[in-house]
DOTI-887115 format. One record per residue (C-alpha): residue in three letters; residue number from 1; x, y, z. Coordinates in Angstrom, 3 decimals, always signed. Example, Ala and Ser with C-alpha at 12.3 -4.5 7.8 and 13.67 -1.06 7.14 Angstrom:
<recs>
r_k_u_v_w
Ala_1_+12.300_-4.500_+7.800
Ser_2_+13.670_-1.060_+7.140
</recs>
This chain:
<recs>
r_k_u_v_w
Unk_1_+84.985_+117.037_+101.557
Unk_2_+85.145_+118.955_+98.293
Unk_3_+83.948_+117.885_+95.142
Unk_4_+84.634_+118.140_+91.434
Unk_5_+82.303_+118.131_+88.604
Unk_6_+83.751_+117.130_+85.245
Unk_7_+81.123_+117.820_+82.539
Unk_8_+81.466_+118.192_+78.905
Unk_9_+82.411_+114.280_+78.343
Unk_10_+81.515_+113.639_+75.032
Unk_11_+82.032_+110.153_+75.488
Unk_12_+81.282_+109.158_+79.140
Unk_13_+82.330_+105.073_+79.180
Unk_14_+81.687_+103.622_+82.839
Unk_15_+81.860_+99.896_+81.667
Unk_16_+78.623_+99.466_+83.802
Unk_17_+75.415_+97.893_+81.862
Unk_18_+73.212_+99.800_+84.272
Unk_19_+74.275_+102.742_+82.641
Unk_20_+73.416_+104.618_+78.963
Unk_21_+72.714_+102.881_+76.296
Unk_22_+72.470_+99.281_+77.902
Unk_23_+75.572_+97.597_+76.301
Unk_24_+78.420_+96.085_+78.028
Unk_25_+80.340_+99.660_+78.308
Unk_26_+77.045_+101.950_+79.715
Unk_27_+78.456_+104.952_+77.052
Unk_28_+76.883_+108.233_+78.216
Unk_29_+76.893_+110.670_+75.635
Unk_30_+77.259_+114.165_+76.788
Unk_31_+77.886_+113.155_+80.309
Unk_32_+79.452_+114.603_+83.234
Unk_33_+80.567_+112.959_+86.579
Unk_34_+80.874_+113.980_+90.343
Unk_35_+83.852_+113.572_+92.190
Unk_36_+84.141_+113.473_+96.045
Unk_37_+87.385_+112.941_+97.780
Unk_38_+88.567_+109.643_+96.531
Unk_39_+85.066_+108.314_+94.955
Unk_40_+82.924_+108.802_+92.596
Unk_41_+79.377_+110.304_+93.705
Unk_42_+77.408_+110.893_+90.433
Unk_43_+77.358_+110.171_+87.025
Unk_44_+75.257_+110.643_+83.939
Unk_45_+74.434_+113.584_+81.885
Unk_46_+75.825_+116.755_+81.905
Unk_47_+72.463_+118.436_+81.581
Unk_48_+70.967_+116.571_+85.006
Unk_49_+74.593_+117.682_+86.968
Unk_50_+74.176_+118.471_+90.115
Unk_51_+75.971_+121.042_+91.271
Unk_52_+80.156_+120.899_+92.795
Unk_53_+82.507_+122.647_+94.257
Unk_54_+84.812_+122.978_+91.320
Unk_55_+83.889_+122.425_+88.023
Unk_56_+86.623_+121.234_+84.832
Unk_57_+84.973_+121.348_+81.436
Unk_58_+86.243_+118.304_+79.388
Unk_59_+85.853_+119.420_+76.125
Unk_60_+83.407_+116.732_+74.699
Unk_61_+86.107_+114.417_+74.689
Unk_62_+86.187_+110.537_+75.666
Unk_63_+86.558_+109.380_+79.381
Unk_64_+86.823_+105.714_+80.010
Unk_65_+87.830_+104.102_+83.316
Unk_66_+91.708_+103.492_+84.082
Unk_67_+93.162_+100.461_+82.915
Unk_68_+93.330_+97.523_+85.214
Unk_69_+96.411_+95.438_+84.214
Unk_70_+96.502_+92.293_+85.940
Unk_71_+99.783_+90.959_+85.289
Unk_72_+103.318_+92.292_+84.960
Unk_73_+106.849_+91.234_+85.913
Unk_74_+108.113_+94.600_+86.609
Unk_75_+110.524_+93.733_+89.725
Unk_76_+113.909_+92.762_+87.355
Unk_77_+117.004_+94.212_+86.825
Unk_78_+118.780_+94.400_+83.536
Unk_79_+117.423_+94.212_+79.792
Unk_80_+117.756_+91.424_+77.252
Unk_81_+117.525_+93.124_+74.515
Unk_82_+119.597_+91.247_+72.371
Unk_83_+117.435_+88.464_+73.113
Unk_84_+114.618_+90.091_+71.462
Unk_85_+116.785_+90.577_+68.629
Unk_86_+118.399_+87.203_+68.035
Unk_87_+114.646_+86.049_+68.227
Unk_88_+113.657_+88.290_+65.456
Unk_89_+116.443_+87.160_+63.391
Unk_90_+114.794_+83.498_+63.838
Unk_91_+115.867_+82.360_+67.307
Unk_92_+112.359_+81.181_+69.024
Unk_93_+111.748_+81.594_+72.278
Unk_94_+111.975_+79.519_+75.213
Unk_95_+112.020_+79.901_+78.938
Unk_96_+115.875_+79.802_+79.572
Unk_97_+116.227_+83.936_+79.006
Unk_98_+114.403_+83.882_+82.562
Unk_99_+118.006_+82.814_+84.343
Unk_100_+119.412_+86.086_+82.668
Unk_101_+117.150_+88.381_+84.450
Unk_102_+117.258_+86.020_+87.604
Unk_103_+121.344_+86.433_+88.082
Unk_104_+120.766_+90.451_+87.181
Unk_105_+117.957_+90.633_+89.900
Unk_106_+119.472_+89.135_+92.540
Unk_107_+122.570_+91.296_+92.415
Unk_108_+120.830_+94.087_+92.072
Unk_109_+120.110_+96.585_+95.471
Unk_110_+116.965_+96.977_+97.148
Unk_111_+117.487_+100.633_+95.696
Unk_112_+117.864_+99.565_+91.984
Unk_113_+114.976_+97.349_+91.985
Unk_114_+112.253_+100.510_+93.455
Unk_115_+113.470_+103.050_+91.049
Unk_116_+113.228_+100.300_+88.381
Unk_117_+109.598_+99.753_+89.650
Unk_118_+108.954_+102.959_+90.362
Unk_119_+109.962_+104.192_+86.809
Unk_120_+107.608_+101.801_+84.969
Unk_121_+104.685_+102.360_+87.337
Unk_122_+104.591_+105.852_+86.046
Unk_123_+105.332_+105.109_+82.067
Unk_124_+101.782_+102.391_+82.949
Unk_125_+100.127_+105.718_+85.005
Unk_126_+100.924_+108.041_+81.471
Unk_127_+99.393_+105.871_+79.514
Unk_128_+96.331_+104.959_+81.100
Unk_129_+96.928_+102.235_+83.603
Unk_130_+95.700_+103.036_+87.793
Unk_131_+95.729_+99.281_+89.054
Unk_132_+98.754_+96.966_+88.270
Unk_133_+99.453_+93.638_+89.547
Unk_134_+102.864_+93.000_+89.884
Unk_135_+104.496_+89.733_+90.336
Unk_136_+107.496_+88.221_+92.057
Unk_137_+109.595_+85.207_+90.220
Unk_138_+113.115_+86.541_+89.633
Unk_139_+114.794_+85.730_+92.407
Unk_140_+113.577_+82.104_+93.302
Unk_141_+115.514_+82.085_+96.070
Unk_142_+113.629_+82.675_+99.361
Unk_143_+115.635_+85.622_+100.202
Unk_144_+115.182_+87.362_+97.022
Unk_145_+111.127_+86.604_+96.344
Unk_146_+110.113_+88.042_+99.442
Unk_147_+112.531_+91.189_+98.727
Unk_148_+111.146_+91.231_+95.362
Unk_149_+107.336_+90.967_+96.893
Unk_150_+108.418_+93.791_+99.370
Unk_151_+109.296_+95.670_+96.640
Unk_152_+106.333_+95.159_+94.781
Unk_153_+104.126_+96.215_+97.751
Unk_154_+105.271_+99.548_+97.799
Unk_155_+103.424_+100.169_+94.291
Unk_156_+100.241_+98.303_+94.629
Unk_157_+98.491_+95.972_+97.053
Unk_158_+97.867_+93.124_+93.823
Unk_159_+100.853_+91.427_+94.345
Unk_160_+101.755_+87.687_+93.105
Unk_161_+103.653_+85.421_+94.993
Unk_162_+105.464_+83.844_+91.377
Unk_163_+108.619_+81.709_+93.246
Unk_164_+107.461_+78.531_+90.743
Unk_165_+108.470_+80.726_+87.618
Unk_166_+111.146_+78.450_+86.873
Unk_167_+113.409_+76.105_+88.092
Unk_168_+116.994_+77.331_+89.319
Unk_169_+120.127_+76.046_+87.811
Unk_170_+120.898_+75.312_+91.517
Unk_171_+117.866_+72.802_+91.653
Unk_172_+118.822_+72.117_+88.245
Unk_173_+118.870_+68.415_+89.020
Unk_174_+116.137_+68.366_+91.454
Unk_175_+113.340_+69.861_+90.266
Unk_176_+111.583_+68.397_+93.470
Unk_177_+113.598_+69.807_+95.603
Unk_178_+112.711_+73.198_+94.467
Unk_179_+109.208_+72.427_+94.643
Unk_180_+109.818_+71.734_+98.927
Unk_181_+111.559_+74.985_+98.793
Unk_182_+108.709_+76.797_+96.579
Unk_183_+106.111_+75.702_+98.915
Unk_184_+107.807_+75.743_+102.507
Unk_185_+110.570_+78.281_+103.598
Unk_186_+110.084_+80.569_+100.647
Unk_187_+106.358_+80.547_+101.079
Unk_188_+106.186_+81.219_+104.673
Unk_189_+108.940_+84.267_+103.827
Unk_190_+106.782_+85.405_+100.832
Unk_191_+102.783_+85.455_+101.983
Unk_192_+103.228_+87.983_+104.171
Unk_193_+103.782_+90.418_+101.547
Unk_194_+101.609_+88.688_+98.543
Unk_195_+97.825_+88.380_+97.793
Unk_196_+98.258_+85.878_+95.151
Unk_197_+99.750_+82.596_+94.510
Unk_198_+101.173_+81.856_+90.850
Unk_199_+102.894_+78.932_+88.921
Unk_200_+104.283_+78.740_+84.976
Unk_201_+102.594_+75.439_+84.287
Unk_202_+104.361_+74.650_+80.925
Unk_203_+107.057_+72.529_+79.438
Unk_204_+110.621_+73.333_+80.981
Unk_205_+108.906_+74.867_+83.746
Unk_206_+106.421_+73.149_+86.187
Unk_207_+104.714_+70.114_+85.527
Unk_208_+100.673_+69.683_+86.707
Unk_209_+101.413_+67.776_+89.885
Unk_210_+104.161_+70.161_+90.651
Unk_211_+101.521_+73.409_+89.579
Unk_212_+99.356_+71.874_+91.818
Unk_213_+101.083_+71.530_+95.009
Unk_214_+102.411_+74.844_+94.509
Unk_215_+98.630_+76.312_+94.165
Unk_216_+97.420_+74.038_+97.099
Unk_217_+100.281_+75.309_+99.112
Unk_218_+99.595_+78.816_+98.684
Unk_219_+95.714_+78.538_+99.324
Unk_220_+96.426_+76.778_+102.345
Unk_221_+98.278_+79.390_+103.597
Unk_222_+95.814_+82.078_+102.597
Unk_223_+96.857_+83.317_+99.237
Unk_224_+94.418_+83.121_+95.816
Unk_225_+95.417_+81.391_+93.132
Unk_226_+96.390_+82.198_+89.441
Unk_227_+98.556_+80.401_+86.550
Unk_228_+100.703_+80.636_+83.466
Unk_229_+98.387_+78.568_+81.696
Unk_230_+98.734_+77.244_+77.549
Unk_231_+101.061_+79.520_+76.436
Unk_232_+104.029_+77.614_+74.504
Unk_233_+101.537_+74.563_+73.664
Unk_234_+98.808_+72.218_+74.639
Unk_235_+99.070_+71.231_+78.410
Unk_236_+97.127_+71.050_+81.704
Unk_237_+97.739_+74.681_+83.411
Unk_238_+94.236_+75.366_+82.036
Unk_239_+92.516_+72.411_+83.981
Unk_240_+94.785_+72.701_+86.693
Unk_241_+93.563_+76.706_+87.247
Unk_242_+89.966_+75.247_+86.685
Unk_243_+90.551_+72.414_+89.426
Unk_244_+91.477_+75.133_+91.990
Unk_245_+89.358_+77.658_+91.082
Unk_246_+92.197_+79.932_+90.105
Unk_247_+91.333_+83.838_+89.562
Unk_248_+92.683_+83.564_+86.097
Unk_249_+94.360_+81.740_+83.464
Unk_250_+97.177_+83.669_+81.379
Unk_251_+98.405_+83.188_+78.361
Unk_252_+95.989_+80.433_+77.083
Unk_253_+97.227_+80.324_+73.276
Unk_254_+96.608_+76.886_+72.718
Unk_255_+93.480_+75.555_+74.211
Unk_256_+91.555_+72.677_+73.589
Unk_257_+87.727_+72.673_+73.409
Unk_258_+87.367_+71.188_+76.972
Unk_259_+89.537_+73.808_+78.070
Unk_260_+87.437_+76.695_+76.849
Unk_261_+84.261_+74.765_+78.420
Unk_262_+86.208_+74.418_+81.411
Unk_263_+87.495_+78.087_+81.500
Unk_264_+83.347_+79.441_+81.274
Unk_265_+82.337_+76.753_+83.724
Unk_266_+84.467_+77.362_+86.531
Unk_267_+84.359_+80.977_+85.747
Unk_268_+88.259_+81.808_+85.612
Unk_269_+88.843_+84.247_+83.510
Unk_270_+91.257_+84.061_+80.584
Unk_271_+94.064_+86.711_+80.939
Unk_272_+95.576_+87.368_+77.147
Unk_273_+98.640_+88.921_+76.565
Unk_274_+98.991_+90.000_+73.373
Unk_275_+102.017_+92.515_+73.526
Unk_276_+103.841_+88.644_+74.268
Unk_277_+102.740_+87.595_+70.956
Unk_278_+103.829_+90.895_+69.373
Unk_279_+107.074_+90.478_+70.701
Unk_280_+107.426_+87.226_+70.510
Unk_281_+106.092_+86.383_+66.347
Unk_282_+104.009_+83.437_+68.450
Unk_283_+100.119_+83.078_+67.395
Unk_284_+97.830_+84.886_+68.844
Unk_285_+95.358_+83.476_+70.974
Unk_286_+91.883_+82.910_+69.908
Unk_287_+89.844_+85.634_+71.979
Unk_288_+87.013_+85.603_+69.606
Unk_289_+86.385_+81.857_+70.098
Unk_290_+86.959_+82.419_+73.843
Unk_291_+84.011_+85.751_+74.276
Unk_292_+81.612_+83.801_+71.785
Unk_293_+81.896_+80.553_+74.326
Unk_294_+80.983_+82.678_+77.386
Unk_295_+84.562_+82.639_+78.874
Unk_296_+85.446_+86.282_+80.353
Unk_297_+88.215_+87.522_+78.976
Unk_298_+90.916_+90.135_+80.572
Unk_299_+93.863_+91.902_+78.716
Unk_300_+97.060_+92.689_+80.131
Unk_301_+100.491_+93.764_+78.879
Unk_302_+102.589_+91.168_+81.033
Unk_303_+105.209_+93.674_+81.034
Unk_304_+108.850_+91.643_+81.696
Unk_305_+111.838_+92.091_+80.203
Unk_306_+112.350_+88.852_+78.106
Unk_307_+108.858_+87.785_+76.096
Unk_308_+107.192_+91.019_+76.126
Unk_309_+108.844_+94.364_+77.523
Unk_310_+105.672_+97.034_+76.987
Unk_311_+103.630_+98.754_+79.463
Unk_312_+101.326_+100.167_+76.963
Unk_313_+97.578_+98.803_+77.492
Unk_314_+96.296_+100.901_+74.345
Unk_315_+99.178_+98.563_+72.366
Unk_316_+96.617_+95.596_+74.034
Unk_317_+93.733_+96.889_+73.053
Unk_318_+95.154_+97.925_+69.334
Unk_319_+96.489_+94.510_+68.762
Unk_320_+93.714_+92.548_+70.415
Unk_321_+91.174_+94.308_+68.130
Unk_322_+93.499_+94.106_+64.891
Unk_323_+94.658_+90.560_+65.682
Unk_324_+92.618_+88.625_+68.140
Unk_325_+89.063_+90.221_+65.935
Unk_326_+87.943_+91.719_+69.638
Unk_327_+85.682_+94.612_+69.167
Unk_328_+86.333_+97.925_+69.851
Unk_329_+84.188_+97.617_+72.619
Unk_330_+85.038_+93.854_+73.633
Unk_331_+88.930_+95.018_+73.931
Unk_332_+87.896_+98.419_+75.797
Unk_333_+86.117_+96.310_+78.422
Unk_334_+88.761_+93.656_+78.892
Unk_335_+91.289_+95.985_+79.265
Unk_336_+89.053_+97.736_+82.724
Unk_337_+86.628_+95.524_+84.151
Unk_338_+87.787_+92.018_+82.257
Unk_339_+91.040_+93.332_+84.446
Unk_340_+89.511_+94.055_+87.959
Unk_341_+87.466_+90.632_+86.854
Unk_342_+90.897_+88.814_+86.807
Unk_343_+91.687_+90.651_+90.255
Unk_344_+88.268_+89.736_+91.808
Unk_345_+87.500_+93.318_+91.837
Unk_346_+84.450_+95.154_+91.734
Unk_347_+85.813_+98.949_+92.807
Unk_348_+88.043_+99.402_+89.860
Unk_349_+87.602_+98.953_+85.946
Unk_350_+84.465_+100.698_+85.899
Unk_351_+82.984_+103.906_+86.613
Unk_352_+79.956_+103.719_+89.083
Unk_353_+78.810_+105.471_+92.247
Unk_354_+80.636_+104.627_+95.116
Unk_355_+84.057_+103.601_+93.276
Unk_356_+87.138_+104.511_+92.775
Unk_357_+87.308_+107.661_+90.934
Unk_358_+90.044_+105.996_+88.199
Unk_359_+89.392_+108.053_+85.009
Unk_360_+91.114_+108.139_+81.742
Unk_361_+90.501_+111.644_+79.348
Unk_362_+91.187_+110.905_+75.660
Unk_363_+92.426_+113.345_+73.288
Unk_364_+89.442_+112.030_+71.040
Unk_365_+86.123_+112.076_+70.614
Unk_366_+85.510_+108.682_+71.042
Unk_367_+87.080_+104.970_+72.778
Unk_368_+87.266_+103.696_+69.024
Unk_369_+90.499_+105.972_+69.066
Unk_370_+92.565_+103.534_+71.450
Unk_371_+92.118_+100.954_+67.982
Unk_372_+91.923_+103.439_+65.111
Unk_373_+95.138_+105.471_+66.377
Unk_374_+97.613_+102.918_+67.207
Unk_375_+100.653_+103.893_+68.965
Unk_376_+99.356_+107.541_+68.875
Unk_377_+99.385_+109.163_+72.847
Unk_378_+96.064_+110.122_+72.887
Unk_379_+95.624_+109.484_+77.103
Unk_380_+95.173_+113.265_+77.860
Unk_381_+95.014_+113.528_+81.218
Unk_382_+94.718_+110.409_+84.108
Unk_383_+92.844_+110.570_+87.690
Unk_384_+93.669_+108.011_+90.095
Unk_385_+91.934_+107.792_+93.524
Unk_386_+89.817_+111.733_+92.627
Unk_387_+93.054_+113.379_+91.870
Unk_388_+94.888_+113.870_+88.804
Unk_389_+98.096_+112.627_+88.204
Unk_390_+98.764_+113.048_+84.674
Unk_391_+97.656_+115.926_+82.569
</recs>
């Protein structure tokens, strides 16, 4: 097995607090790491490198570990772009755009839907991202989620089972009955190609009795749980991800005090999406009060065509220091290991012997630059799995 020593990192973050200077990120200055096959096999500084069968001099720039983002809706067809429009000329947004992409999706081929995949994939892989999640939940038919799931599969093994996105206008007047559906025939056509089981608990989607038989469901036949949680008001997708132990919570813009208490107790991390509220003019959530209560806190883009169409995790870490008064640091780590947290992962979001060798080069000296340089393309070059695939 060959391996490659990259020394010269100016800026060496691992996101490990066994590592450095003892904060949350384990920054090596003046580091270097070891690469063999798909893993990482040593790590500190350059001057203590051992020695490698190839050796790439970084340059003194920044390496951080490849973004983990934990949820997107990337399997759609068509754009609603004059959606996005109409709601920037004062139309506010509501979940009925979702039937849009649902009649697009389903009448789009199995060959339309991978290159559309396919083609975002890469746009997340240039700019940093090596683990995506990707979601079902425009199909909601059971035909169509488990094509949409199979889909999915072919890019990544994080894959949520989303069939209780909304309700159908076929189910229109029984909201129920879509519930049987949600959590018999499509679910027994969908977990064989999902890890995860999700539900939009908010108003004019699913209700918490309905949320929760669609979690239950979905445990009980072997998948984890996650939710939409708090994002277009008060409500109980919170508690209900708390009650079930869910992975994570997303959205969580308007939470309550017990829900924060409840969020650090049961230890389910809060995903935020802030390109959503970007795209959206909605508040932001409140990360600061969420990281200063001991809740864990994950960033993702939630890339989907209607509320929030970006891949870009630097845009998430830009806006969630500028907005959501994140550190540097704070928004660094939530957008890598708060991620794999989210994904009950320990071998990505971090840099550490024995892990995935997902690495990120800079074109800067430092991680600060992902904040201080908005929109600027400063991902240099991009290893996934010890090879490099951008750059």
């Amino acid at each position: 097995m060959t391996s490659t020593l990259l020394r010269g990192i100016g800026e060496l973050v691992t996101c490990s607090s066994e590592m450095g200077d003892g904060s949350a990120l384990g920054v090596v200055h003046g580091g270097a790491l070891v690469i063999e096959g798909e893993r990482v096999a040593w790590l500190g500084e350059t001057a203590h490198a051992p020695a490698a069968d190839a050796v790439l001099d970084m340059g003194a720039c920044a390496v951080i570990p490849g973004f983990v983002d934990s949820h997107s809706h990337l399997v759609f067809a068509g754009e609603r772009s004059a959606e996005f429009a109409a709601r920037m000329a004062g139309t506010p947004y509501s979940t009925g755009g979702i039937q849009t992409t649902v009649s697009a999706t389903r009448a789009a081929t199995d060959e339309q839907l991978v290159a559309q995949v396919s083609r975002h994939v890469q746009e997340m892989l240039r700019q940093g991202t090596t683990t995506v999640e990707i979601k079902s939940g425009y199909g909601l038919t059971a035909l169509h989620e488990s094509r949409a799931l199979s889909v999915a599969g072919q890019f990544t093994s994080e894959t949520t089972y989303l069939g209780a996105h909304v309700v159908p206008p076929e189910y229109a007047d029984d909201p129920d009955g879509y519930v049987d559906l949600v959590t018999g025939p499509m679910l027994d056509a969908c977990r064989p190609h999902a890890r995860w089981v999700d539900v939009f608990c908010e108003r004019g989607a699913f209700d918490a009795d309905q949320a929760r038989a669609v979690l239950q469901a979905g445990m009980s036949a072997g998948l984890s749980p996650r939710v939409h949680a708090n994002q277009l008001g008060p409500g109980p997708g919170v508690q209900v991800a708390c009650e079930l132990g869910a992975a994570s919570a997303d959205h969580c813009t308007y939470l309550s005090d017990e829900d924060v208490a409840g969020l650090r107790d049961a230890g389910v991390v809060a995903t935020l999406l802030p390109g959503v509220e970007f795209s959206t003019r909605s508040p932001y959530p409140d990360a600061r009060r969420l990281i200063d209560s001991g809740v864990t806190v994950a960033l993702a883009t939630d890339c989907n065509p209607g509320s929030g169409y970006s891949s870009s995790m630097p845009l998430c870490v830009a806006l969630a220091v500028r907005e959501m008064h994140l550190t540097a640091a704070e928004a660094l780590w939530s957008a890598t290991a708060g991620g794999a947290a989210a994904l009950r992962r320990s071998d990505v979001g971090r840099l550490a012997v024995g892990g995935w060798a997902d690495l990120v080069a800079l074109d800067a000296p430092s991680y600060v630059h992902l904040a201080y340089r908005p929109g600027v393309p400063i991902v240099a070059s991009v290893w996934r799995r010890g090879r490099p695939v951008i750059g």
